[in-house]
Each structure stands twice: as C-alpha cells, then as structure tokens.
FIVOLUM-12721 format. One record per residue: residue in one letter; x, z, y of N, C-alpha, C in turn. Coordinates in nm, 3 decimals. Atoms other than C-alpha are relative to their C-alpha. Example, Ala and Ser with C-alpha at 12.3 -4.5 7.8 and 13.67 -1.06 7.14 Angstrom:
% FIVOLUM-12721
<site residu="A" n_x="0.089" n_z="0.000" n_y="-0.119" ca_x="1.230" ca_z="0.780" ca_y="-0.450" c_x="0.090" c_z="0.000" c_y="0.120"/>
<site residu="S" n_x="-0.082" n_z="-0.006" n_y="-0.119" ca_x="1.367" ca_z="0.714" ca_y="-0.106" c_x="-0.077" c_z="0.073" c_y="0.109"/>
//
This chain:
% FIVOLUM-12721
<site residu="X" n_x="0.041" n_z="-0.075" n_y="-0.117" ca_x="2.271" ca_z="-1.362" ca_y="-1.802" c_x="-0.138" c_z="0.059" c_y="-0.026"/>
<site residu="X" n_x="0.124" n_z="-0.034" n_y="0.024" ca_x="1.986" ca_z="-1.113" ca_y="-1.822" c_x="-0.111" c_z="-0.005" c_y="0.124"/>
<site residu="X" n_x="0.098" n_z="-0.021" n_y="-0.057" ca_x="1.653" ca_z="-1.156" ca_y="-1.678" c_x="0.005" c_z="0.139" c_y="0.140"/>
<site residu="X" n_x="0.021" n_z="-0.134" n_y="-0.074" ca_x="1.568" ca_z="-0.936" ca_y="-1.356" c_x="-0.161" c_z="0.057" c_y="-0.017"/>
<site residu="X" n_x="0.195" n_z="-0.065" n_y="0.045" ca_x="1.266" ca_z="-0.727" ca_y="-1.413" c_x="-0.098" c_z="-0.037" c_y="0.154"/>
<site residu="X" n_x="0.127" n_z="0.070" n_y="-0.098" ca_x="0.954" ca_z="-0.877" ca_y="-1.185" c_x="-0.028" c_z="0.128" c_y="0.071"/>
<site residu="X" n_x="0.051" n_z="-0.118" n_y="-0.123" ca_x="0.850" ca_z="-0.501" ca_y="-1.127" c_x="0.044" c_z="0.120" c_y="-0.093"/>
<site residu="X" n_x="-0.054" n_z="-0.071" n_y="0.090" ca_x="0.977" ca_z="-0.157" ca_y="-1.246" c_x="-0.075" c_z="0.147" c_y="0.055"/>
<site residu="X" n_x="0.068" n_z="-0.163" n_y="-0.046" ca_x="0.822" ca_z="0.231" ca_y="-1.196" c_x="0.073" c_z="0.100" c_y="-0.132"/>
<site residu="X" n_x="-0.059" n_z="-0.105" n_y="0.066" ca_x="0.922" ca_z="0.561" ca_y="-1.331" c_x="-0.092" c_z="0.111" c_y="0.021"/>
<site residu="X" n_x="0.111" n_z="-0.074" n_y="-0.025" ca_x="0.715" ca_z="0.821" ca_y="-1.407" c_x="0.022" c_z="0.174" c_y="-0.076"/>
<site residu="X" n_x="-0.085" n_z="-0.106" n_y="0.039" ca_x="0.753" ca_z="1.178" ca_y="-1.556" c_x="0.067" c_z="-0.007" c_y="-0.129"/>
<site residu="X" n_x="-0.037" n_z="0.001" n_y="0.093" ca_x="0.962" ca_z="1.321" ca_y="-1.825" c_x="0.138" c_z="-0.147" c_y="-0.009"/>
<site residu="X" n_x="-0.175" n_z="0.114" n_y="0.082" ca_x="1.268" ca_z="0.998" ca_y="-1.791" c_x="-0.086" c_z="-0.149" c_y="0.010"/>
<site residu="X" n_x="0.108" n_z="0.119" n_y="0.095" ca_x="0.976" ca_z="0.737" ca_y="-1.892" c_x="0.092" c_z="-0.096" c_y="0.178"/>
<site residu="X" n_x="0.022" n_z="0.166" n_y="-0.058" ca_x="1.080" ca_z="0.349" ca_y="-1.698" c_x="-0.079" c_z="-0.085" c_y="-0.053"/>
<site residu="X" n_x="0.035" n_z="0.081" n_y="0.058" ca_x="0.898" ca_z="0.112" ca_y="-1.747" c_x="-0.006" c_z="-0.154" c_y="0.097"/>
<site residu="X" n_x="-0.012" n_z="0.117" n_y="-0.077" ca_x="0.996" ca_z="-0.282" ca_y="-1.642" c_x="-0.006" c_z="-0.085" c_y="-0.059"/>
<site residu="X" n_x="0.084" n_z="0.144" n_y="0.055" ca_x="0.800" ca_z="-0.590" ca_y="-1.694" c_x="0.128" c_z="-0.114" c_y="0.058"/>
<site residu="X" n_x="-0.049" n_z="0.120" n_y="0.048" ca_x="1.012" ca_z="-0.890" ca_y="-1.787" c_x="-0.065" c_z="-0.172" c_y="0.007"/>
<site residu="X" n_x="0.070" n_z="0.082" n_y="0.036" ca_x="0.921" ca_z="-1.233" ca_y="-1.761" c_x="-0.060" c_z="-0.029" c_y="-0.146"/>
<site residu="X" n_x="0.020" n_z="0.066" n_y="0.095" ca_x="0.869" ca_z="-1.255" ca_y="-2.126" c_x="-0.025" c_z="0.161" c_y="-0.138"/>
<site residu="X" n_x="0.023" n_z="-0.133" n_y="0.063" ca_x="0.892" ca_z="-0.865" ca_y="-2.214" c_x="-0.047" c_z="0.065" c_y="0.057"/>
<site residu="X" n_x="-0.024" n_z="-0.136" n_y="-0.060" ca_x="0.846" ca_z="-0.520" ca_y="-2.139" c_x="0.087" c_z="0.099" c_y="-0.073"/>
<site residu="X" n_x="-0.059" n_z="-0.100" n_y="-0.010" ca_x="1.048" ca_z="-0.242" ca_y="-2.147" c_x="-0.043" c_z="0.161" c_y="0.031"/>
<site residu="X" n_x="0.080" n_z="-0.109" n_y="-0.030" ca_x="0.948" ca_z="0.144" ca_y="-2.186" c_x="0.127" c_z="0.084" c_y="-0.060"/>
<site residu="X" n_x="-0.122" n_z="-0.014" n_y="0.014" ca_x="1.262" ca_z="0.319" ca_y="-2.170" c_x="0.007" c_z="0.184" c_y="-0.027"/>
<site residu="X" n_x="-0.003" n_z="-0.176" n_y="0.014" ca_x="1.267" ca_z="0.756" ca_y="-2.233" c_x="0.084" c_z="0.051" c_y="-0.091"/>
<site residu="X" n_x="-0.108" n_z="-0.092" n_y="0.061" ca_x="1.493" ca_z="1.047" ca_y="-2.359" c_x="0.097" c_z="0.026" c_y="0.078"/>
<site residu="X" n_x="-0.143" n_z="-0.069" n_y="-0.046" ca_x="1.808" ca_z="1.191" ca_y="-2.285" c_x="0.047" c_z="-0.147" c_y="0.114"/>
<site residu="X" n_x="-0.103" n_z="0.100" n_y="-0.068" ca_x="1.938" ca_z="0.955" ca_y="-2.013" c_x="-0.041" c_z="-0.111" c_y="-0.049"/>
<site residu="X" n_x="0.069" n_z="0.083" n_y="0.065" ca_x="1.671" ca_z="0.703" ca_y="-2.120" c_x="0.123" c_z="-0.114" c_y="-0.133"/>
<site residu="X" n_x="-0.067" n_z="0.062" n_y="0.076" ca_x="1.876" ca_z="0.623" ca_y="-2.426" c_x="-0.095" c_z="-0.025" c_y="-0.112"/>
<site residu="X" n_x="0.089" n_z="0.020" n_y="0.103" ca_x="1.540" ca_z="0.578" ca_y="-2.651" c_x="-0.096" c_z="-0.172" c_y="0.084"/>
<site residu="X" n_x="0.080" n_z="0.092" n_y="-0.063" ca_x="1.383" ca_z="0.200" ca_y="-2.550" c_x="-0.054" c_z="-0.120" c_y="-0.110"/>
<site residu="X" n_x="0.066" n_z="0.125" n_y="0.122" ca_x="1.151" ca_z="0.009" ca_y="-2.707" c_x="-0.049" c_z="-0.136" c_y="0.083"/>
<site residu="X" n_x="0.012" n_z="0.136" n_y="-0.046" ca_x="1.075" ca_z="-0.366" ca_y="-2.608" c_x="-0.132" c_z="-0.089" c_y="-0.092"/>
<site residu="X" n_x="0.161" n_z="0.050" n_y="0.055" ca_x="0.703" ca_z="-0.483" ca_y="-2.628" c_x="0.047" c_z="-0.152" c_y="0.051"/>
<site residu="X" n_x="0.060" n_z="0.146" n_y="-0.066" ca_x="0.664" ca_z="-0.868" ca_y="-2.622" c_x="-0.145" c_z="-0.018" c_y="0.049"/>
<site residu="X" n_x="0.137" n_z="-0.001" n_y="-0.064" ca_x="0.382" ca_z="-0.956" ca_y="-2.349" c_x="-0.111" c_z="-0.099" c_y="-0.078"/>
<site residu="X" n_x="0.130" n_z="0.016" n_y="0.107" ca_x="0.181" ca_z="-1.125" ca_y="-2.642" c_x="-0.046" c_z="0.046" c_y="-0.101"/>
<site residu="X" n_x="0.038" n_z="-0.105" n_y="0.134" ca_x="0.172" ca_z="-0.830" ca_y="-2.850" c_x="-0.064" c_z="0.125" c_y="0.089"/>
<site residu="X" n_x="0.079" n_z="-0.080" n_y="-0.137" ca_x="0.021" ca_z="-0.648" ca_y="-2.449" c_x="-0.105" c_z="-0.042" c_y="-0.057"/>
<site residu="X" n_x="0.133" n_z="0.024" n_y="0.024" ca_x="-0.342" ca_z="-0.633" ca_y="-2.530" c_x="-0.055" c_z="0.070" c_y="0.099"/>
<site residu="X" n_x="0.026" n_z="-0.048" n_y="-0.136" ca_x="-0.462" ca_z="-0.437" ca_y="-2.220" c_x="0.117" c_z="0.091" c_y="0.087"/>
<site residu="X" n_x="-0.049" n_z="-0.049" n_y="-0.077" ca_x="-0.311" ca_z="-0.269" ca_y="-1.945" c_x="-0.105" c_z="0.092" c_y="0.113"/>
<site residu="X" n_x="0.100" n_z="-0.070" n_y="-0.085" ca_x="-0.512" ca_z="0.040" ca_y="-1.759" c_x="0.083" c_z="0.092" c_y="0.088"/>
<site residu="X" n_x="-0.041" n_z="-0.086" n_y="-0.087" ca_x="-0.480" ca_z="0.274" ca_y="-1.489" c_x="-0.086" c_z="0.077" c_y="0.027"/>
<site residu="X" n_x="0.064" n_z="-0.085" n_y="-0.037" ca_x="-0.599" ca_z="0.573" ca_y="-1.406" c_x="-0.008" c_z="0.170" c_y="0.083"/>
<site residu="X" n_x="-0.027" n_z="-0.091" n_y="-0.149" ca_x="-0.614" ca_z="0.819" ca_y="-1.083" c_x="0.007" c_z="-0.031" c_y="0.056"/>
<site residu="X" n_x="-0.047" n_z="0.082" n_y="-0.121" ca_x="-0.500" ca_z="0.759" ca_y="-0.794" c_x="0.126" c_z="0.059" c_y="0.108"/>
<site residu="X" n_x="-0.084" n_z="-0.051" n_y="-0.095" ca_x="-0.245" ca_z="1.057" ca_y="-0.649" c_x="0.138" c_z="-0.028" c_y="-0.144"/>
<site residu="X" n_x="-0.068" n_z="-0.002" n_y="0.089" ca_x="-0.074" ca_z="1.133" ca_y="-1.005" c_x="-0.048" c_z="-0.133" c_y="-0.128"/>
<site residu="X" n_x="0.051" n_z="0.117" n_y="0.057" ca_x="-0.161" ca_z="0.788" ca_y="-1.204" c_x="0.038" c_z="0.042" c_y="-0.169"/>
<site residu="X" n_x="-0.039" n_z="0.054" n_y="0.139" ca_x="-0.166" ca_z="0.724" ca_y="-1.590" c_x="-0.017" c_z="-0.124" c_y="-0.051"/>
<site residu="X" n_x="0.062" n_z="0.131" n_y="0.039" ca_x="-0.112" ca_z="0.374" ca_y="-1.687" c_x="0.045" c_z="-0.014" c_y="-0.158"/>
<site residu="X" n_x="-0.005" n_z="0.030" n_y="0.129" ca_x="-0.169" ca_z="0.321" ca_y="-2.059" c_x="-0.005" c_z="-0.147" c_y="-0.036"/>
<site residu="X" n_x="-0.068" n_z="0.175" n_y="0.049" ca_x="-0.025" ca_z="-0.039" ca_y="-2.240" c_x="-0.055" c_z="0.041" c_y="-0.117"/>
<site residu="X" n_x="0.056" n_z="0.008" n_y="0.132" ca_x="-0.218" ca_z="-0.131" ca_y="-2.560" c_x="0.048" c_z="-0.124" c_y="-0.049"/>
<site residu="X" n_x="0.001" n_z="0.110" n_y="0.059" ca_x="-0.094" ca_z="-0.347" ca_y="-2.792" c_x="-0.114" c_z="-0.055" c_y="-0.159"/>
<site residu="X" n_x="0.084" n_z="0.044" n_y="0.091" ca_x="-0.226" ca_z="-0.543" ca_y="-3.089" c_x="0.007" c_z="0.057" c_y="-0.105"/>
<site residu="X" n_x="-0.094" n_z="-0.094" n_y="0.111" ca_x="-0.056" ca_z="-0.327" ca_y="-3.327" c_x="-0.164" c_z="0.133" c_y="-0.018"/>
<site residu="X" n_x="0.111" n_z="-0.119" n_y="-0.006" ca_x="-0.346" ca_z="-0.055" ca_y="-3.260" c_x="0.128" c_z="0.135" c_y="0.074"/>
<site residu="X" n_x="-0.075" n_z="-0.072" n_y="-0.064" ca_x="0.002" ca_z="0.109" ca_y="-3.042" c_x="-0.039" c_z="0.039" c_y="0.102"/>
<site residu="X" n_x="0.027" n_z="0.004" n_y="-0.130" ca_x="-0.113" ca_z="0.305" ca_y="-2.703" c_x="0.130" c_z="0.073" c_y="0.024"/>
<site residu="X" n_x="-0.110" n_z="-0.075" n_y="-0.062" ca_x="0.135" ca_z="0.427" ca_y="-2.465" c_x="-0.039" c_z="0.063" c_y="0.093"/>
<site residu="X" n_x="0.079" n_z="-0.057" n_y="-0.186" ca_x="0.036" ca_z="0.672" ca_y="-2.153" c_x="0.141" c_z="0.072" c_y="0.038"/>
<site residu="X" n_x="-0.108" n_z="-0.067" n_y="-0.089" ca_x="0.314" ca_z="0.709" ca_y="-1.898" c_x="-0.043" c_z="0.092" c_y="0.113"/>
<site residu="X" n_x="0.007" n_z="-0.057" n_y="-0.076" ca_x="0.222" ca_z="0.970" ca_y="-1.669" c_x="0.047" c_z="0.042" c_y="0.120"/>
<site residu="X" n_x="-0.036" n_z="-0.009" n_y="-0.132" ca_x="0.251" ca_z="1.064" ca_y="-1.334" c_x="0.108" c_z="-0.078" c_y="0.078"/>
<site residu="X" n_x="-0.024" n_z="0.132" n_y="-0.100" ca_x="0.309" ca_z="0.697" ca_y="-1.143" c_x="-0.065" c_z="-0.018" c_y="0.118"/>
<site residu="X" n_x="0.020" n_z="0.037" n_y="-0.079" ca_x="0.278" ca_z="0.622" ca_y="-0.825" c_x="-0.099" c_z="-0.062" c_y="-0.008"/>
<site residu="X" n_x="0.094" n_z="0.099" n_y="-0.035" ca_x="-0.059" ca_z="0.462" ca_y="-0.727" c_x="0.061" c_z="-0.169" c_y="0.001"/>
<site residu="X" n_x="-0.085" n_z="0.161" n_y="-0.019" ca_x="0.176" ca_z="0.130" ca_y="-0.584" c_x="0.041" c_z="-0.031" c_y="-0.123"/>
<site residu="X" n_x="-0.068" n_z="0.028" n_y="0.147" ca_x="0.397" ca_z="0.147" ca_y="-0.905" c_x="-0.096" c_z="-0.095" c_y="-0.143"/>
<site residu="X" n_x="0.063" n_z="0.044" n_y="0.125" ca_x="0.093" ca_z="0.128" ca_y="-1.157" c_x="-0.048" c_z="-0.098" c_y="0.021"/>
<site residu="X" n_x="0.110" n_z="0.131" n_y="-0.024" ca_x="-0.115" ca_z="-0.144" ca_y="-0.980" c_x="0.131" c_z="-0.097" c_y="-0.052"/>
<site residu="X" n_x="-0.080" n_z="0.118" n_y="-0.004" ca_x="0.210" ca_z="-0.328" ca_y="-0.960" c_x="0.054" c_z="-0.065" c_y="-0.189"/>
<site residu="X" n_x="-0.012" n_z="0.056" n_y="0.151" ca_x="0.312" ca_z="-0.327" ca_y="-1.333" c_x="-0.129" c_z="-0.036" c_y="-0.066"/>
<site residu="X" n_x="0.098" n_z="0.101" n_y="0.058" ca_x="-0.078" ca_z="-0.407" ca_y="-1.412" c_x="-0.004" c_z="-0.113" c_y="0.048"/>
<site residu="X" n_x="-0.003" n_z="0.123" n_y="0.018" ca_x="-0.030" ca_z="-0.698" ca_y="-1.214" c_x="0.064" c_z="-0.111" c_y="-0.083"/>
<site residu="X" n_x="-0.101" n_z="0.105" n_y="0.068" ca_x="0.295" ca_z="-0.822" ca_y="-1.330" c_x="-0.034" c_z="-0.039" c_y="-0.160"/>
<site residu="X" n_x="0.063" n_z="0.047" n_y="0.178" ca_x="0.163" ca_z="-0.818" ca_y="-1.705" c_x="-0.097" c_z="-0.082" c_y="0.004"/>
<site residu="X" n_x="0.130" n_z="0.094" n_y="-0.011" ca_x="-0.139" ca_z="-0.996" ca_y="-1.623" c_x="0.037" c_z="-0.105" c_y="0.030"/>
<site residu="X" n_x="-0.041" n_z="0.015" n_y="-0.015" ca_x="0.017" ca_z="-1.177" ca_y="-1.439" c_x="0.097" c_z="-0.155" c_y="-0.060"/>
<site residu="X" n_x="-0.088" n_z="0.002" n_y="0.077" ca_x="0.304" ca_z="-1.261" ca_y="-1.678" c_x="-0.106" c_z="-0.090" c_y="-0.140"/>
<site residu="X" n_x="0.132" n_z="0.053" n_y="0.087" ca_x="-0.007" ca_z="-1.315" ca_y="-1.939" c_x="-0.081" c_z="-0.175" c_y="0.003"/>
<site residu="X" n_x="0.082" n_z="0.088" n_y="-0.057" ca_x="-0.190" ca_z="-1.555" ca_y="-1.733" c_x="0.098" c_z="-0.175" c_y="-0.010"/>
<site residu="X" n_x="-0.026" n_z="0.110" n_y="-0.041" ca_x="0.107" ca_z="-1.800" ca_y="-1.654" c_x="0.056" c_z="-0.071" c_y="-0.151"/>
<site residu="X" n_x="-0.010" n_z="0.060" n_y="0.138" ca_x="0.175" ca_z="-1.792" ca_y="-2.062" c_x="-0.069" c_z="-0.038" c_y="-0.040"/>
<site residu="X" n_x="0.164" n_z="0.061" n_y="0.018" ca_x="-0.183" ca_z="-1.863" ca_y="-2.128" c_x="0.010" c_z="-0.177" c_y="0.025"/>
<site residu="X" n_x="0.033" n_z="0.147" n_y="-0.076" ca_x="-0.177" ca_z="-2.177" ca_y="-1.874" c_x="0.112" c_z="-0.098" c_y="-0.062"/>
<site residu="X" n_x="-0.084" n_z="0.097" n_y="0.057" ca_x="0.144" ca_z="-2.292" ca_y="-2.020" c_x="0.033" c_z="-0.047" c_y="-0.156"/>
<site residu="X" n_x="-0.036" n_z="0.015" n_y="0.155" ca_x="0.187" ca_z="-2.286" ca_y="-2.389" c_x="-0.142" c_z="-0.095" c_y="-0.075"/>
//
C-alpha cells in the first residue's frame, strides 16, 4: 500500500510536487510523465519566495536546485513545513 502524500501543490508548466513521509516527489512533462524522487535526507533547504505568484526552491546535497514557479502562497508554506517537518521528526528519531 502506498504512502499518502502529507501535502501536495502544483505550480506552472505541469510541475507537482508531494512531500512523503520519507520522500518527495517533483513530478513534470507531458501529463507529468517525467518524476524524480528526492529522499528527505538528501533535502538540504527548502525556500520561498513572493507572496501572490511564489517560487519555492528544494536544495539538495548533491549541489541539485529546483525552482517551481508560480505556487500558491498556502501551497508553498505548506510543503516548507511538511519537509521540515518530515526532517525534524527523522532527526529526533534515528
């Protein structure tokens, strides 16, 4: 049985993107048939920026950035929480 995603947004151009307990997901192309799958200990920050048309950029450790464009204000806060989040309760437990 698969995981339900904690929180999910969509932003231009196709782009999804939905935080996993244990992943993420950044899904684009034709009928988002292009998806790549970040593990949240290879997330190294998570930013946001605007506030009508948002850009939230995911950095990993890789030296990989990603900028999804034009997200919802609600959307972006919500996937920076869930990673943090997500971060925090792997931190406390492992």
């Amino acid at each position: 049985m698969e995981d339900r995603p904690i929180a999910q947004a969509t932003g231009s151009s196709n782009n999804i993107v939905e935080v996993y307990p244990r992943r993420m997901e950044l899904h684009s192309g034709w009928q988002n048939k292009q998806t790549e799958t970040l593990d949240l200990r290879d997330v190294s920050a998570v930013s946001v920026k605007g506030f009508v048309n948002c850009t939230l950029t995911v950095q990993t450790n890789k030296g990989r950035q990603y900028k999804l464009e034009r997200l919802s204000l609600p959307e972006a806060r919500g996937i920076k929480k869930a990673v943090e989040s997500q971060k925090q309760k792997a931190g406390l437990y492992e």
